[in-house]
Structure formats: C-alpha cells, structure tokens
Steps between C-alpha positions, in 0.01 A plus 500: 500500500627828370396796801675769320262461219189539732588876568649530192794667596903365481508347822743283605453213685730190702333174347582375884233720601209377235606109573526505847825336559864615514622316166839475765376375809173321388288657762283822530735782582538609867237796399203316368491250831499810696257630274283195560544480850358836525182462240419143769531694815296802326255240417503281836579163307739348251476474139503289272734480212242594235380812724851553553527572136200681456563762752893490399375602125265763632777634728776491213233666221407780840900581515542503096211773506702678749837473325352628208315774704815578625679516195277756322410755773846617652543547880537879468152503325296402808705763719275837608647811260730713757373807639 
C-alpha cells in the first residue's frame, strides 16, 4: 500500500513502518509495542492482532495527514503577527 499517494503529495515513507516489522530484527520496533501498549491500556483490554492493525493503519494514515499538514503550512504561519 502506497500512503503517499492517498494525500497525494511526495511523502516519504520507511517500508518498516507500513509492514510492521523491523526487516533487521524481525519484530515490531520498540515504538509500535509502546504504541500498542498504550492504545490497550486506553482501551482497558488487549488487542488482537487484526485490531492491532486496524488501529495501527488508522494511526499511521492520522500522522501522514499531519506530516503533510506540517509540510505545507510553515511553523511561522500559525504564529500571532507582532505588535
């Protein structure tokens, strides 16, 4: 699955982070079990793998949106106009 071509902007993405797994260490990077911890103790029970995935592609598509938020409305834009 190609996210940069949902927002249709020139994002880059790690493939590590649309598979799931560090291609090096063959397990979910130290961020994404923290990431699930978090999501099962906001929800007061563990998930499964497939609503694992679910919520870790909604999560990943919520940060992309961001990113590309990010990338077209500079910092200084959002600042109040000195007096």
């Amino acid at each position: 699955m190609d996210m940069s071509s949902k927002s249709g902007s020139n994002m880059s993405v790690d493939t590590r982070l649309l598979n799931g797994k560090d291609a090096a260490a063959g397990q979910a990077p130290e961020k994404e079990q923290a990431a699930r911890a978090a999501m099962q103790k906001w929800m007061g029970r563990a998930l499964n793998d497939l609503e694992w995935q679910q919520m870790r592609s909604r999560l990943l598509d919520f940060g992309l949106i961001l990113l590309d938020w990010h990338r077209n409305n500079p910092s200084n834009a959002l600042l109040p106009e000195a007096a």
